[in-house]
SEVOZA-67609 format. One record per atom (N, C-alpha, C, O): residue number from 0; atom name; x, y, z; chain. Coordinates in nm, 4 decimals. Atoms other than C-alpha are relative to their C-alpha. Example, Ala and Ser with C-alpha at 12.3 -4.5 7.8 and 13.67 -1.06 7.14 Angstrom:
SEVOZA-67609
  vomar  kevo         X         Y         Z  pakol
      0     N    0.0890   -0.1190    0.0000      A
      0    CA    1.2300   -0.4500    0.7800      A
      0     C    0.0900    0.1200    0.0000      A
      0     O    0.1936    0.1181    0.0665      A
      1     N   -0.0820   -0.1190   -0.0060      A
      1    CA    1.3670   -0.1060    0.7140      A
      1     C   -0.0770    0.1090    0.0730      A
      1     O   -0.0261    0.2198    0.0899      A
***
This chain:
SEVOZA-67609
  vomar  kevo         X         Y         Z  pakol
      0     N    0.1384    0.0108    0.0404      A
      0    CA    1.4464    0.9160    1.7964      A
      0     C   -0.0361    0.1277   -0.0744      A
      0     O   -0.0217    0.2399   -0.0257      A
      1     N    0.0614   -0.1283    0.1023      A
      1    CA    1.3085    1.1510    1.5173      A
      1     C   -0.1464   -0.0075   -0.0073      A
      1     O   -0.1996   -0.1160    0.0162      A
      2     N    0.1221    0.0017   -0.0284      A
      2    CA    0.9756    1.2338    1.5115      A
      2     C   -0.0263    0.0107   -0.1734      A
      2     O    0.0511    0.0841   -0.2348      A
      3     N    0.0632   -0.0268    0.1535      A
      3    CA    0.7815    1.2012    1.1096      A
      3     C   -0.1286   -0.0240   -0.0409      A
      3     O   -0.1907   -0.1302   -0.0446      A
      4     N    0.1428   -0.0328    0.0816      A
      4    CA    0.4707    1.3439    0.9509      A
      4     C    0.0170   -0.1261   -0.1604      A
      4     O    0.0984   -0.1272   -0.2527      A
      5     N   -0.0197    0.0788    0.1096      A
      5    CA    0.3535    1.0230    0.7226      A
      5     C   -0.0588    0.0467   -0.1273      A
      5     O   -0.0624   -0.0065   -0.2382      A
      6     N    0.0346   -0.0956    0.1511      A
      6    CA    0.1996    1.3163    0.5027      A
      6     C    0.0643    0.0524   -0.0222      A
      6     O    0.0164    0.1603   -0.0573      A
      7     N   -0.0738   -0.0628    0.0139      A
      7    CA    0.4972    1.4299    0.4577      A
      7     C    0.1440   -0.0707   -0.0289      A
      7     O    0.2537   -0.0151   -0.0321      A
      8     N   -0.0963    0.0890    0.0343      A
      8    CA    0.7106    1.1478    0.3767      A
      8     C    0.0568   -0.0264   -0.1284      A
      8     O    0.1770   -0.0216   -0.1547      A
      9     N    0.0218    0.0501    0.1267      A
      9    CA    0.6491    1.0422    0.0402      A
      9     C   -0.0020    0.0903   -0.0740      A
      9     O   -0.0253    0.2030   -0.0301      A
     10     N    0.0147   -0.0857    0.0860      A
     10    CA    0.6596    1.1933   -0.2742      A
     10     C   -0.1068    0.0252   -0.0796      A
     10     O   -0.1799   -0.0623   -0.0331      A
     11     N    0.1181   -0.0446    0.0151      A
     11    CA    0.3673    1.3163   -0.4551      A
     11     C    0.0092   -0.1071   -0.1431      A
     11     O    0.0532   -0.0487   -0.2422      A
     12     N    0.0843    0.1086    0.1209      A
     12    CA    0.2705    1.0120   -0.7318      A
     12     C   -0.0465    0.1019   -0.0873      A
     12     O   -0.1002    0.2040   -0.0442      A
     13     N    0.0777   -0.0558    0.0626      A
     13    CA    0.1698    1.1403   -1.0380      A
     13     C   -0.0253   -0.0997   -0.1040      A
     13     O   -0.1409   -0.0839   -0.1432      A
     14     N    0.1074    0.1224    0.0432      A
     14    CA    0.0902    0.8302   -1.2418      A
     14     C    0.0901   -0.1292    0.0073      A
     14     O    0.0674   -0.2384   -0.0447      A
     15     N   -0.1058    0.1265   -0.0279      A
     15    CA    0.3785    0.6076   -1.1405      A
     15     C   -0.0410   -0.0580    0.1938      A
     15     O   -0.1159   -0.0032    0.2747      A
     16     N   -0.0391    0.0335   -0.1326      A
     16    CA    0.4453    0.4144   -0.8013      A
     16     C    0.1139    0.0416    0.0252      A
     16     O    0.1975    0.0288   -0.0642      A
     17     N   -0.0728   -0.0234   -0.0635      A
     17    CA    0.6830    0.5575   -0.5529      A
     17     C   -0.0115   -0.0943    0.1241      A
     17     O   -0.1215   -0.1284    0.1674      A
     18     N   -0.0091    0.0494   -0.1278      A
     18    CA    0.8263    0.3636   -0.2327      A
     18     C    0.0996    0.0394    0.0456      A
     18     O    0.2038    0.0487   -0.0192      A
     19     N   -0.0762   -0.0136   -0.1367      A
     19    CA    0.9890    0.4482    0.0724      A
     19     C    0.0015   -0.0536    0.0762      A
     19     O   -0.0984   -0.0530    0.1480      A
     20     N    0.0036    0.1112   -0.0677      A
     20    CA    1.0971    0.2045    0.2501      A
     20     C    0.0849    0.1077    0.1524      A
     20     O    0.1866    0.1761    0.1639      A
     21     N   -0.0251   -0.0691   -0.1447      A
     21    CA    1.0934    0.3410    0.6361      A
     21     C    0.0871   -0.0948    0.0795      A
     21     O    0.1646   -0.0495    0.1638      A
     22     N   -0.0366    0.0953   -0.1227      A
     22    CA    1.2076    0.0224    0.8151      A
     22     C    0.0463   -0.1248   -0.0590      A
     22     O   -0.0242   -0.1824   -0.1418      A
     23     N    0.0055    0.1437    0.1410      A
     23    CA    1.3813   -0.3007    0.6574      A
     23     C    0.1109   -0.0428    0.1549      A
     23     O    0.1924    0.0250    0.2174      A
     24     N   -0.0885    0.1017   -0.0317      A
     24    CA    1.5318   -0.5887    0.8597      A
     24     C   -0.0223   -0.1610   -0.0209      A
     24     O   -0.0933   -0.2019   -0.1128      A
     25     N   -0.0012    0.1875    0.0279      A
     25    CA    1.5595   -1.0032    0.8791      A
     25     C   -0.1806    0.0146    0.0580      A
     25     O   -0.2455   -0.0867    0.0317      A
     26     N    0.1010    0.0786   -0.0521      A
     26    CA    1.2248   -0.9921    1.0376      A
     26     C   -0.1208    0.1077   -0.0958      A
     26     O   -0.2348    0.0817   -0.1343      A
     27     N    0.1678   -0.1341    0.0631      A
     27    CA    0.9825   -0.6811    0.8705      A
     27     C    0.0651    0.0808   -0.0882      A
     27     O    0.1842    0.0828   -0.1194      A
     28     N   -0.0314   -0.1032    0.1531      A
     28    CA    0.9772   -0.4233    0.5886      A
     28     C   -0.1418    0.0965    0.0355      A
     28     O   -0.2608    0.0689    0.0502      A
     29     N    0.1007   -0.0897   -0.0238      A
     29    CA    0.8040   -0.1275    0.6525      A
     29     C    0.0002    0.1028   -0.0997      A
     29     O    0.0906    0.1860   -0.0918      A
     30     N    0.0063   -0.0886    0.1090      A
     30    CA    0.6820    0.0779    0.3164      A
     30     C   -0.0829    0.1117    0.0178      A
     30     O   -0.1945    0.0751    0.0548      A
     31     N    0.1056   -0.1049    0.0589      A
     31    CA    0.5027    0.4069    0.2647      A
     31     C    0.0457    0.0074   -0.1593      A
     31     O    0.1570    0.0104   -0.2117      A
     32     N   -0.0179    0.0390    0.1647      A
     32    CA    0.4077    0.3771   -0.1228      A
     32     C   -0.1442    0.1255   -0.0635      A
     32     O   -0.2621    0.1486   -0.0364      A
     33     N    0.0980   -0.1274    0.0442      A
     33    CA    0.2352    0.6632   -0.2930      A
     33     C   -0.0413   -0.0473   -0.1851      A
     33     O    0.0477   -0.0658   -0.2681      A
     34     N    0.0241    0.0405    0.1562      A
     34    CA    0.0594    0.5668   -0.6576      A
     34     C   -0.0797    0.0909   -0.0193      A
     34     O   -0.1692    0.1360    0.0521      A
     35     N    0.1154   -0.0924    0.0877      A
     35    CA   -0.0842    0.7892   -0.9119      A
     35     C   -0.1332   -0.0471   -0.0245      A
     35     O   -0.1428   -0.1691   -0.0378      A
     36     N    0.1447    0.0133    0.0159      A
     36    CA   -0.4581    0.7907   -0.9605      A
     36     C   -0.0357   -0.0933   -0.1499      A
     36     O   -0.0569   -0.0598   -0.2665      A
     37     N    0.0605    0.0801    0.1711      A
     37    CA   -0.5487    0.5019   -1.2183      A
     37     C    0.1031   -0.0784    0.0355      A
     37     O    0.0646   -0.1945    0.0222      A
     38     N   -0.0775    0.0943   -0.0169      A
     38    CA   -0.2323    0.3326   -1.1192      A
     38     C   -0.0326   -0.1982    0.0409      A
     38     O   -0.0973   -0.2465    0.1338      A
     39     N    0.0558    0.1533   -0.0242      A
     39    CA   -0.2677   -0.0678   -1.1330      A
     39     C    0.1204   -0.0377    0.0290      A
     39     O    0.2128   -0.0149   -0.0491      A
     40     N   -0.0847    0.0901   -0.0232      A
     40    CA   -0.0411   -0.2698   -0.9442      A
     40     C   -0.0496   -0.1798   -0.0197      A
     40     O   -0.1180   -0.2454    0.0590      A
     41     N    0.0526    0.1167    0.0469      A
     41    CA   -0.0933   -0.6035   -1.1181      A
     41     C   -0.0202   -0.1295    0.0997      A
     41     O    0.0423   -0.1205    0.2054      A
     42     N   -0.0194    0.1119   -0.0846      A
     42    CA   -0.1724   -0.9637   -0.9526      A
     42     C    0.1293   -0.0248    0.0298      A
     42     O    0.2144    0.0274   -0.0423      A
     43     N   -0.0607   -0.0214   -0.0893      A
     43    CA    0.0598   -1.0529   -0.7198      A
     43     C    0.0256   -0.1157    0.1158      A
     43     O   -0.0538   -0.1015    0.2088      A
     44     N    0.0144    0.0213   -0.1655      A
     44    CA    0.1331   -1.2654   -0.4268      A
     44     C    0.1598    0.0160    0.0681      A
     44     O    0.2746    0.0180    0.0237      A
     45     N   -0.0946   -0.0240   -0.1274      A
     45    CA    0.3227   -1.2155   -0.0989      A
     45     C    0.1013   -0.1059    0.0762      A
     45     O    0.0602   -0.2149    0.1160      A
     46     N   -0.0952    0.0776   -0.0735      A
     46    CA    0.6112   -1.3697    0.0615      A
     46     C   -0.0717    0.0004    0.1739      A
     46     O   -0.0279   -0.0804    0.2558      A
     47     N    0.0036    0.0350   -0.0935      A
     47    CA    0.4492   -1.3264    0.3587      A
     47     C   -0.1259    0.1120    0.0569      A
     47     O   -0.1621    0.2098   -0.0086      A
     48     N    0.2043   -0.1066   -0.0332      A
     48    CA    0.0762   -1.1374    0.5525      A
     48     C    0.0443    0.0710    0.0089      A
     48     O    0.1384    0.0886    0.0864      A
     49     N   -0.0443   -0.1351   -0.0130      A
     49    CA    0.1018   -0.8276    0.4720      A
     49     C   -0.1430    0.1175    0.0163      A
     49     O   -0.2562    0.1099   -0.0313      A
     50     N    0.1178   -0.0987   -0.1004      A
     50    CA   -0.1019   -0.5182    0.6663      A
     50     C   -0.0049    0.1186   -0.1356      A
     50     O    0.1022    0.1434   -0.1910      A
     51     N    0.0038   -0.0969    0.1059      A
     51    CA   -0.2153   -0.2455    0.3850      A
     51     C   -0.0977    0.0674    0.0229      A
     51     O   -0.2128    0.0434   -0.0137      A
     52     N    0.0662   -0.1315   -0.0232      A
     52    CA   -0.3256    0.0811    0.5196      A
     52     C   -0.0405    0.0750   -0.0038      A
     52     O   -0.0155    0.1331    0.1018      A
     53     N   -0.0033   -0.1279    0.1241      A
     53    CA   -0.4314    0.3496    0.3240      A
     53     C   -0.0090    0.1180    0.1292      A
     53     O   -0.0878    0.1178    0.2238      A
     54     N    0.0036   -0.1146   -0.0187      A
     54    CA   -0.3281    0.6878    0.4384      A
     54     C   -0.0252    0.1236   -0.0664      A
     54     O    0.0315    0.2268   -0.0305      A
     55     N    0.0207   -0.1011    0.1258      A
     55    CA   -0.4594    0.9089    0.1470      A
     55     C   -0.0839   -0.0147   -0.1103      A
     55     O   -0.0045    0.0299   -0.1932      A
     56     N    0.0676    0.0213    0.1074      A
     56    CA   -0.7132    0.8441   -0.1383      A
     56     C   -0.0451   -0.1212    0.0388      A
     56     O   -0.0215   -0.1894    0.1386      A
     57     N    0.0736    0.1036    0.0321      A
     57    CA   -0.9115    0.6008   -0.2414      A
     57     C    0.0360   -0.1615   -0.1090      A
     57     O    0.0490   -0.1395   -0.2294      A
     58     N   -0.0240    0.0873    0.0941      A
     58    CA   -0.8410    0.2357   -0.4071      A
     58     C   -0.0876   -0.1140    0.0205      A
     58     O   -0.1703   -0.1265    0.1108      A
     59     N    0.1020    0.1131    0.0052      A
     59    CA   -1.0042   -0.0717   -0.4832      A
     59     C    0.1393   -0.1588   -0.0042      A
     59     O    0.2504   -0.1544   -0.0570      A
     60     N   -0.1029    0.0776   -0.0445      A
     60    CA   -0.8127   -0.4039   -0.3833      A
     60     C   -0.1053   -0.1602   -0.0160      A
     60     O   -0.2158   -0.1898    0.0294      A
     61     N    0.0531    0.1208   -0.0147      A
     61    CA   -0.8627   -0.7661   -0.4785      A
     61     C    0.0700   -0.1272    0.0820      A
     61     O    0.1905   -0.1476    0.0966      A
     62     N   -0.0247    0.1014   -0.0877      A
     62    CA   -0.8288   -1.0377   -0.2821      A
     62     C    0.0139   -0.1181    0.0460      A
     62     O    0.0990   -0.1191    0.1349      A
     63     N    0.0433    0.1220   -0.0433      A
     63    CA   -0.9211   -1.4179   -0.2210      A
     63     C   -0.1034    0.0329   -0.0868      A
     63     O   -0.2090    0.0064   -0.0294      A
     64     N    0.1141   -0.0006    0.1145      A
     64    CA   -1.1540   -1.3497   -0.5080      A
     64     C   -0.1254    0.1147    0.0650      A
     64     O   -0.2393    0.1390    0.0253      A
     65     N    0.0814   -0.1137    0.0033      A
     65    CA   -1.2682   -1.0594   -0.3128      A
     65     C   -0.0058    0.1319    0.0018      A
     65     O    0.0901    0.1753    0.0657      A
     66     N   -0.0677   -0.1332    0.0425      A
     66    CA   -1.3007   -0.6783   -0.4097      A
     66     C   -0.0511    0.0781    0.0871      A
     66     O   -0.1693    0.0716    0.1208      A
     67     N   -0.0176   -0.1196   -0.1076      A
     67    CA   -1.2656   -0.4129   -0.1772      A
     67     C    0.0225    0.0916   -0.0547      A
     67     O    0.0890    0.0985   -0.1581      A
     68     N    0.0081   -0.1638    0.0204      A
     68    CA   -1.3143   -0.0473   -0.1802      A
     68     C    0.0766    0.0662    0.1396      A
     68     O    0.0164    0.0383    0.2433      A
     69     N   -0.0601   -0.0381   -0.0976      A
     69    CA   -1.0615    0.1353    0.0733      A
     69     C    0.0378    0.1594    0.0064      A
     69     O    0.1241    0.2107   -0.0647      A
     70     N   -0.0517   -0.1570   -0.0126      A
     70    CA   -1.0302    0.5031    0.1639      A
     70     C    0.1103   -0.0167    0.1154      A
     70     O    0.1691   -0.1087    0.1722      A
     71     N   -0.0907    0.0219   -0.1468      A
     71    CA   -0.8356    0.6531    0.4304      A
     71     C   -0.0602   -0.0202    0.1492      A
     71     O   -0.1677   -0.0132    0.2088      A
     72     N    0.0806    0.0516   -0.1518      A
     72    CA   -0.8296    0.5496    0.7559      A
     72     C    0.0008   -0.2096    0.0325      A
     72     O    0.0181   -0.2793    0.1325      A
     73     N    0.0268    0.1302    0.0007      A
     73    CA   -0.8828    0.1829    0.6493      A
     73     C    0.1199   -0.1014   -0.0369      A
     73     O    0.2250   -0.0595   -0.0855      A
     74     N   -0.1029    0.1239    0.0343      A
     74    CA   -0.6797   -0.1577    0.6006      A
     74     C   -0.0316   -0.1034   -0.0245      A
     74     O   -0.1440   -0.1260    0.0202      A
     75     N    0.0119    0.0846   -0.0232      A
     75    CA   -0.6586   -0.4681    0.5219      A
     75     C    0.1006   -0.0933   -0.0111      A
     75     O    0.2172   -0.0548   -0.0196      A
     76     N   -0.1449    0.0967   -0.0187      A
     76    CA   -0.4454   -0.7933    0.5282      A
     76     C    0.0326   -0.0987   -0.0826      A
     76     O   -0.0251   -0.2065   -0.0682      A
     77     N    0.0172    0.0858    0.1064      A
     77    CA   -0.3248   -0.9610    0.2292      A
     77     C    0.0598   -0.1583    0.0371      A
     77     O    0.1353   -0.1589    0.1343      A
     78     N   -0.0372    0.1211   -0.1186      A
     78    CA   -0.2455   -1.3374    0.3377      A
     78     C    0.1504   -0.0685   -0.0784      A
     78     O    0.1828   -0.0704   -0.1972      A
     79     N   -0.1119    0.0422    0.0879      A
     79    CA    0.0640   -1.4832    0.2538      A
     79     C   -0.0325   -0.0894   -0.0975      A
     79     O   -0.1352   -0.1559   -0.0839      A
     80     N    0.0367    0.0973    0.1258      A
     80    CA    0.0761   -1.6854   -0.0821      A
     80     C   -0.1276    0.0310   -0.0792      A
     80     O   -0.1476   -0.0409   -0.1771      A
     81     N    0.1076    0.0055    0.0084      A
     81    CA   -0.2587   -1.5531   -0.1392      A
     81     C    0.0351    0.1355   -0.1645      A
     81     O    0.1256    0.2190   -0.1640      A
     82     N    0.0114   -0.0901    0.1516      A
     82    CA   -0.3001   -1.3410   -0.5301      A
     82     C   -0.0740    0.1012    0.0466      A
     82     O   -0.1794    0.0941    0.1099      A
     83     N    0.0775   -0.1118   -0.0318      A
     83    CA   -0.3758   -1.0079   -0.4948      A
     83     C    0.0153    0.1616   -0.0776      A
     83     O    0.1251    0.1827   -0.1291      A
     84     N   -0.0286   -0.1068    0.1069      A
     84    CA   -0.4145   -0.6512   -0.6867      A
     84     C   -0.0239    0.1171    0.0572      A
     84     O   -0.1056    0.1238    0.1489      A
     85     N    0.1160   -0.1299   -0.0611      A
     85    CA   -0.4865   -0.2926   -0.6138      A
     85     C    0.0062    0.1278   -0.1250      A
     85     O    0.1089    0.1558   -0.1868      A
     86     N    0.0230   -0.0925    0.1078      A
     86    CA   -0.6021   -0.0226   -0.8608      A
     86     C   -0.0445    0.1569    0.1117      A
     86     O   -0.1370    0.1779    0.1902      A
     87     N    0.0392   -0.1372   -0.0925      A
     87    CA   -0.5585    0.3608   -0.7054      A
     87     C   -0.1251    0.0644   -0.0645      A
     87     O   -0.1005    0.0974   -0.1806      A
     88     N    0.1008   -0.1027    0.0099      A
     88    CA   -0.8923    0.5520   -0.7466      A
     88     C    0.0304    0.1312   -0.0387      A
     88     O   -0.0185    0.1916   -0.1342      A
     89     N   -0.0809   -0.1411   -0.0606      A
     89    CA   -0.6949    0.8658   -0.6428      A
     89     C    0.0579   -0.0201    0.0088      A
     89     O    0.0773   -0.1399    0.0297      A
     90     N   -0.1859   -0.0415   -0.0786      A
     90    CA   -0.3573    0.9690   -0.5595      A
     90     C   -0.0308   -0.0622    0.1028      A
     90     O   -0.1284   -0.0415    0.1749      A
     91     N    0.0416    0.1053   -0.1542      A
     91    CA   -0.3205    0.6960   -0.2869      A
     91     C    0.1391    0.0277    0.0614      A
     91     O    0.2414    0.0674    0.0057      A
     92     N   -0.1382    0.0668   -0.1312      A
     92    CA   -0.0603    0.6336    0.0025      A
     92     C   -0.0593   -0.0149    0.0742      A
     92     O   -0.1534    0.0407    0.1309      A
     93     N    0.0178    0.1243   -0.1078      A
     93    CA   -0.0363    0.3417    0.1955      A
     93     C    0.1578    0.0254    0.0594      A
     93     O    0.2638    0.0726    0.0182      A
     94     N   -0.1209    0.0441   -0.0858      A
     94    CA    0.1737    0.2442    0.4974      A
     94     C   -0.0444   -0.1579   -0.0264      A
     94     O   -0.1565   -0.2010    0.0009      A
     95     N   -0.0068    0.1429   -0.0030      A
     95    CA    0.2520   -0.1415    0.4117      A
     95     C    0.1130   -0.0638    0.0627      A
     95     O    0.2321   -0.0631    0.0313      A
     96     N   -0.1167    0.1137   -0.1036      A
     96    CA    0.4245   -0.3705    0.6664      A
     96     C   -0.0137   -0.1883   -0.0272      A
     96     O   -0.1149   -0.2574   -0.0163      A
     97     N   -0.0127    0.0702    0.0186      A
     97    CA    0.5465   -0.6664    0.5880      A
     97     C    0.1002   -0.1120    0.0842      A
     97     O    0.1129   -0.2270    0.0423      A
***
């Protein structure tokens, strides 16, 4: 067992996406994903509900046709099959489990 700072994981985004994938098997996928400020990760959907955490900055996240504003601290849950986007505000990192 190792012990890890998740501010201290990732690499510092500067207008790209980075991922680190912490945890991967047949059943889950566990990412910390760091995006540069302005970064757009385009529509989208999921193989499967996925939990999206933000540990760091600010982004805005669409959804089921609805838009969300997320700092840190906060989450939400994108549904499987469901279209979805997120545009970083700020230098963001998320922990996303899938």
């Amino acid at each position: 067992m190792v012990k890890q700072s998740l501010k201290n994981t990732s690499r510092k985004a500067s207008d790209k996406l980075y991922i680190d994938t912490l945890l991967k098997d047949e059943h889950k996928t566990i990412n910390l994903m760091s995006f540069g400020s302005g970064y757009h990760l385009r529509p989208h959907k999921a193989t499967s509900d996925v939990f999206f955490n933000v540990i760091e900055g600010k982004c805005s996240v669409r959804v089921l046709n609805e838009n969300l504003s997320l700092t840190a601290g906060e989450y939400t849950i994108f549904p499987k099959g469901q279209l979805h986007e997120v545009v970083a505000e700020s230098a963001l990192k998320i922990l996303l489990i899938k």
